[in-house]
C-alpha positions, 0 to 999 in steps of 0.5 A, a space after each residue: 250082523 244081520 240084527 244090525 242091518 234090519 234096524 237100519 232097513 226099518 222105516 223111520 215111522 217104525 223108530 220112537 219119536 223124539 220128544 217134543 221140547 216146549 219153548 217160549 219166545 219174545 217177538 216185539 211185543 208179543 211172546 209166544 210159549 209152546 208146551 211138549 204136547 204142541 199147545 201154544 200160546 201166544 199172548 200180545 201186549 201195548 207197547 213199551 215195557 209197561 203201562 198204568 193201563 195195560 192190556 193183552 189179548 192171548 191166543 191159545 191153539 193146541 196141536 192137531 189140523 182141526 184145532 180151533 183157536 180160542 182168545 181172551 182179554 186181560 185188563 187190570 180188575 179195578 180198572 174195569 169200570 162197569 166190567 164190560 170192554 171194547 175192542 176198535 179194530 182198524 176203527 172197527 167196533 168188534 163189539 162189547 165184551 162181558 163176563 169178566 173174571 176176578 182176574 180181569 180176564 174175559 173170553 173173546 168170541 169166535 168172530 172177534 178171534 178170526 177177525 184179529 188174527 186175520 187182521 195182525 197179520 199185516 198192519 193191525 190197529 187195535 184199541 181197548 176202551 175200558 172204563 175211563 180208560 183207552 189203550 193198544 195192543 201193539 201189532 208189533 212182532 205179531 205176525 212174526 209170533 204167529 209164523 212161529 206158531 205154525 212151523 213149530 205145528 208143522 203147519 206151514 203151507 197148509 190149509 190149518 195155518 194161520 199166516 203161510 197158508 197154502 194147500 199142501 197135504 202132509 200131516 200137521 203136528 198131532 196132539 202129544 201126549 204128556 209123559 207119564 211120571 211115576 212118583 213115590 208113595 211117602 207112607 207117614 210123610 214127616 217134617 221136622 227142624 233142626 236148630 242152630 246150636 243143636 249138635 245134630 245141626 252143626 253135624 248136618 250143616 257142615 255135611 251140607 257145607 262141604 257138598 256145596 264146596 265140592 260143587 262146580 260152582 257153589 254160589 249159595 253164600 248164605 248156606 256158608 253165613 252163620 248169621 242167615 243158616 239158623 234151621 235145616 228142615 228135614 223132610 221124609 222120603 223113601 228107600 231110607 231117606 231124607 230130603 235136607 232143606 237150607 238156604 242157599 240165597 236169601 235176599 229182598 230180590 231173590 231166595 233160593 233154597 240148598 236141597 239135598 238128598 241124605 240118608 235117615 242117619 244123617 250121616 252123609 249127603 247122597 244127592 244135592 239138587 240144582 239151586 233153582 228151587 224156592 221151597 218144598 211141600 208135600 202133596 195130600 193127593 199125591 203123598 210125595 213131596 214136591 219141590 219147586 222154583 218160582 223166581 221173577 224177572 227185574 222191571 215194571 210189572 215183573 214176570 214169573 217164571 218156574 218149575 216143580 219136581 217130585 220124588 219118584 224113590 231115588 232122585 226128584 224128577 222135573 214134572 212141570 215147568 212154565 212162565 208169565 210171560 212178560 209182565 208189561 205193567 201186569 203185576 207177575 204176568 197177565 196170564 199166570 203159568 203157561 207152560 212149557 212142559 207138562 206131565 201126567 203124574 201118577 203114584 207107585 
């Protein structure tokens, strides 16, 4: 009884923090996606769904009260002319901007960041002329994406916040560190094949088959067709193990692969993982192997979005997870994977 009553007397300071949840959030015409260790980006594009010039400028801040925050902008690579831009500002030239990647992406100075984020958070006129070309980066949705920005930081009301500044002094969010992750070491790791009208594959299909049946909701329709089901690919793990490839949806729009978990005889299924993984690989600096889901959204200028899992020697455990953005006339996103969790892996 007493051992009860000093854990409920111990300051909350002294319990373990929850970890931070990472998100992503569409306001207008602006996303914004924060990570677990406080990170956030917040990237803005024209208005509309999408456009034969886009343009989109991303604020990156991460947690802590001195952070700074730092921007850049992305155009289309062959639409860059001679690989310089220009941003107007409420009719305002910001000045000239170079050095532009392959990508199309190219880093804003420090006055250019200030002076944009001091603008959107009202009414903010902003045009990028580039080549022959000229068009806005809409305002909409910023200043709601900036508001999100600084609670999800607990910066609200203090001097570090970007729109609701004020001059309370309680702490802001602290850099988090990303949770460690042990994985397996694959000693000798091992890919094989099993064939359509191999004994050995009409035994493993059908062990598949059946897991797949017992699920809660079993959606793999290709796993169950003949026609599309022609190999299962084994992969070697640990603890005597096999991770079993097949498909699960195979389509023009979208493909999903059916994994799971057997033992080395191949004689029963152990595990079957969630159906939100695209393929697997082997990692050469990690020696585990790696599955991950990559899947895209419908539209002009499609987004991506994913996530990656790894073997850690009795079950795969989520080691990232993140998104393009919206794809607003950007073939897979402006600004690549931003994530939303992050994770330091190391090996057993």
């Amino acid at each position: 009884m007493k051992k009860y009553l000093l854990l409920a007397l111990l300051p909350l300071t002294a319990m373990a923090a929850p970890s931070l949840k990472g998100f992503e959030k569409t306001y207008q015409d602006w996303d914004l996606i924060c990570d677990n260790t406080g990170t956030c980006n917040m990237a803005g594009y024209q208005e509309g769904d999408g456009s034969e010039h886009p343009v989109s400028i991303l604020f990156t801040r991460s947690a802590g009260e001195k952070a700074p925050v730092t921007a850049q902008l992305a155009l289309l690579p062959d639409e860059l002319g001679n690989k310089t831009a220009e941003i107007i500002l409420n009719g305002q030239s910001l000045g000239t901007i170079q050095n532009f990647s392959e990508e199309g992406n190219a880093k804003l100075s420090e006055k250019q960041t200030t002076e944009l984020l001091t603008a959107l958070k009202g009414n903010a006129s902003i045009e990028v002329i580039f080549g022959e070309f000229k068009e806005k980066v809409s305002d909409k949705g910023a200043a709601a994406a900036m508001l999100k920005m600084d609670e999800f930081q607990q910066r609200l009301n203090t001097p570090s916040a970007l729109i609701r500044q004020g001059q309370e002094k309680h702490a802001v969010l602290a850099p988090q560190a990303a949770p460690k992750i042990q994985v397996a070491y694959i000693k000798n790791p091992s890919k094989t094949e099993l064939k359509r009208g191999e004994k050995q594959f009409n035994a493993v299909l059908a062990l598949l088959r059946k897991s797949a049946n017992s699920s809660a909701s079993d959606d793999c329709a290709s796993l169950h067709d003949d026609s599309e089901q022609k190999t299962i690919t084994l992969y070697s793990l640990t603890q005597g193990k096999v991770l079993a490839e097949a498909v699960c949806i195979s389509g023009s729009a979208a493909y999903t692969g059916y994994y799971a978990v057997m033992d080395n005889k191949l004689s029963k299924v152990e595990q079957v993982l969630e159906n939100q993984y695209t393929f697997a690989r082997y990692d050469e600096k990690l020696n585990t192997l790696i599955v991950e889901g990559s899947f895209k959204s419908d539209g002009i200028g499609y987004s991506w979005y994913g996530h990656e899992a790894a073997w850690n020697g009795k079950t795969f455990i989520t080691t990232a997870e993140y998104t393009s953005g919206s794809g607003k006339g950007f073939i897979g996103g402006a600004w690549g994977g931003l994530p939303t969790f992050v994770s330091e892996i190391n090996v057993k």
